[in-house]
Steps between C-alpha positions, in 0.01 A plus 500: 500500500608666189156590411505740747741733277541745438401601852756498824539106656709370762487127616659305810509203616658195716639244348451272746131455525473258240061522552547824357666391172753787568751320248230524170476816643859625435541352192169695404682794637793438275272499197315825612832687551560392137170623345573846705785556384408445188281780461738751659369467826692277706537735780113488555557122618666330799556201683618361822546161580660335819447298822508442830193742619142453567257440184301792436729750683740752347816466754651865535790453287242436218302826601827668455511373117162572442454841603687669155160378303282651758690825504522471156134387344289623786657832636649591160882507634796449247653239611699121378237247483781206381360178728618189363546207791486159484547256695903473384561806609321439823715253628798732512286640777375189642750183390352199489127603509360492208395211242731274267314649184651676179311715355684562173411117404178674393634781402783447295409510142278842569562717182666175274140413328652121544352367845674180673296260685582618891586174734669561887836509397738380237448245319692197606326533874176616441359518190096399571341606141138535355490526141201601240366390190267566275367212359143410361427133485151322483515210754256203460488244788741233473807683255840519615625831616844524484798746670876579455721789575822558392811688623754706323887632655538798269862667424819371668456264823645206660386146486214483737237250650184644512266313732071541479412366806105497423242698319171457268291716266150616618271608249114615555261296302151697395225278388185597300296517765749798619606297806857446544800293649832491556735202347858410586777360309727353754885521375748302682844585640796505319814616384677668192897467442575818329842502330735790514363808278244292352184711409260254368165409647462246703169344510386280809266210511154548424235443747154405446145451624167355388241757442205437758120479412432848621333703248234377265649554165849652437643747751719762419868651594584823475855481669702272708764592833827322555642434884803430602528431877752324691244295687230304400292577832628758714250519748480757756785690650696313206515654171695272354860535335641659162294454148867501285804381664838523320857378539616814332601837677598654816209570674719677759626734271143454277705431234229290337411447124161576334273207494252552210153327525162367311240259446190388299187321535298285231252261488529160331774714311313801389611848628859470660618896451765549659430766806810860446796400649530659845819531695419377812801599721504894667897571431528632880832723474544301849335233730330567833551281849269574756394722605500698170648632176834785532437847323691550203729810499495811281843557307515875371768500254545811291626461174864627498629807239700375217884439553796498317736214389729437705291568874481258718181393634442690901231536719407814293344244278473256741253666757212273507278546846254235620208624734172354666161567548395507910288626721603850695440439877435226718156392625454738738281821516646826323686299220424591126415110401597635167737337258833655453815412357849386656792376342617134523853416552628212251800416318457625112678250245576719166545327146743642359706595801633813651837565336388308210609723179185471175657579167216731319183394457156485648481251813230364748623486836368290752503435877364258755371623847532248795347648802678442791202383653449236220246238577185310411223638775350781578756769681736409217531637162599349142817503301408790226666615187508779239645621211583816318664634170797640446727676232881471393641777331779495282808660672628837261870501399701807546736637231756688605603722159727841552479734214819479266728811455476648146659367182646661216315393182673173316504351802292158514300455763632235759561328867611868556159621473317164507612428814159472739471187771220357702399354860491141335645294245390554127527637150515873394363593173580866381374775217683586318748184581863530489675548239235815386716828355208767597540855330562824691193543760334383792358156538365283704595167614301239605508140627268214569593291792380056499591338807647162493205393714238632314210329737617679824619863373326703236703650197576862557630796266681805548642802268807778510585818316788498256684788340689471187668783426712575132 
């Protein structure tokens, strides 16, 4: 689709009609809206994606949504082109209708140059993987080609049980003759005790197989593929289990751990590169029951003007909102079918709390959304949070310094003259200090002001005339 830029598209479709491969096609639609915007021209491109109508029809709620780019690209009319619906947002218009699917699993690491292997769900559940290589080895009949992979629990985790329920390595075999086929390296179930933050690799037994008399003469490799699958032969209707299985994590809360995976391929021990590790879990921020995946709300959270020590933390700092993305309308004829947004009620929890007092300094505070309607399915919307910055200020002391009546000269200066006080506790340091005899004229005093508690107040200084007269 994106090769249509830079000219005008729109695309719909039902999500339903699986025939129609209308769930490649959003994710294609995700990609386009990407490449759009990144030439400045988003607003050329838009998508609408729902279900519950016929295929091939555009229901009138959809007409609604699509007129802007007809008034806009064909009649020349300046108008708000913004079309951005997928199925998500659908189902706040039709609950329940549309398909358990999450499209961010192939999305997420758009714009991170560092692509994760995309599986169904998180890890411990779901996690069906397909692994390259690139791997050249020259195969004569009868050698011994050999498989292993290996799994890694990077950072901090708990002890775990990771459980490979069944696999093998396929790799396509060229002979001279340029005919070809394909030979598997059957690896067999088993399981890995992981201890508590232990990050080393973990290697799994090798399988093997006898290389057939296929080719005549030495075939050739070029790369291998690694399967995990959680059944050896799911037949129809019956696609078979999880790849990865694990003890460790919540998958209710998708509190899972990273689950870091490889293998290699040699024959009669020559080749055995390891393949890049590839993380084969998508960190969903949340886990999906039937019939879908919740929306995830927008926090808005401006960053707060600086304070002074000692202000109390209030809702004028404390002011996040949380809003969603839905549709405007029903399904019925007349109604725009166009996204807009509406605020979500929740309950924000604030770290540090209102009334909490910050002594100066720069801070990061933080807050966690739950929606009220908090859940796992579609109709139901994710717990979110945010941050912002903000800034202590020093508080100022105040000096509170009258100006002395005149003196008579040979009189030294003292707590007659020297005599100024402040807001808060601390030490006064004056010029000239006491004790000064100061000639015939006018002079001033002055005085610089340290606070006992020199972290919350600033210093301050302040100054008075003085006559001295003969």
């Amino acid at each position: 689709m994106a090769m249509v830029a830079p000219r005008a598209l729109v695309e719909t479709g039902d999500s339903l009609y699986y025939w129609l491969g209308d769930r490649s096609n959003t994710i294609d639609a995700a990609a386009t809206e990407k490449i759009y915007n990144t030439y400045g021209i988003g607003d050329r491109f838009g998508y609408y994606i729902d279900s519950n109508h016929s295929h091939c029809a555009v229901p009138a709620y959809q007409q609604a949504a699509l007129e802007p780019f007809i008034d806009r690209f064909l009649l020349g009319q300046d108008v708000d082109t913004h079309l951005a619906v997928s199925w998500q947002e659908a189902d706040a218009m039709q609950p329940g209708q549309q398909p358990t699917i999450d499209p961010n699993m192939w999305t997420a690491w758009w714009g991170s140059n560092n692509p994760t292997f995309p599986n169904n769900a998180v890890w411990n559940s779901g996690a069906n993987v397909a692994l390259p290589v690139q791997q050249n080895l020259s195969l004569n009949s009868g050698d011994t080609v050999s498989a292993t992979f290996a799994l890694q629990m990077p950072g901090t985790h708990g002890a775990a049980t990771v459980t490979y329920p069944y696999g093998f390595v396929e790799t396509d075999v060229t002979c001279p003759d340029s005919s070809y086929y394909t030979l598997k390296i059957p690896l067999t179930g088993q399981s890995f005790s992981i201890p508590a933050n232990d990050t080393s690799l973990h290697a799994s037994t090798a399988g093997s197989t006898t290389v057939p008399n296929t080719c005549t003469g030495a075939g050739q490799t070029t790369g291998a593929y690694f399967f995990a699958l959680g059944v050896q032969s799911p037949g129809a209707g019956n696609p078979g289990g999880p790849g990865f299985q694990t003890t460790d994590g919540t998958q209710a809360t998708a509190q899972t751990e990273p689950l870091n995976v490889t293998f290699n391929i040699s024959d009669n021990g020559n080749g055995g590169t390891w393949a890049p590790m590839t993380t084969v879990n998508f960190q969903n921020p949340y886990s999906c029951t039937p019939p879908g995946c919740p929306l995830t709300p927008v926090v808005t959270w401006p960053t707060p003007s600086n304070i002074t020590y000692p202000t109390a933390l209030s809702s004028t700092q404390l002011n996040a909102t949380a809003s969603a993305q839905q549709i405007a309308g029903m399904q019925i004829s007349g109604s725009s079918g166009e996204e807009t947004t509406i605020p979500l009620p929740g309950t924000f929890a604030y770290s540090p709390a209102a009334g909490t007092v910050l002594h100066p300094g720069t801070y990061l505070l933080s807050t966690t959304f739950t929606p009220d309607a908090v859940g796992s399915s579609y109709g139901k919307y994710t717990i979110a949070t945010a941050s912002v910055p903000i800034t202590v200020g020093q508080a100022n002391s105040t000096i509170t310094w009258p100006a002395p009546s005149s003196i008579k000269y040979r009189t030294p200066l003292s707590s007659n003259q020297l005599d100024a006080t402040a807001s808060i506790p601390g030490t006064f340091v004056y010029s000239p200090p006491a004790g000064t005899v100061l000639k015939p004229g006018t002079y001033t005093l002055s005085v610089t002001f340290t606070p006992t508690d020199s972290v919350d107040y600033s210093s301050a200084t302040a100054s008075v005339p003085l006559t001295v007269t003969k």
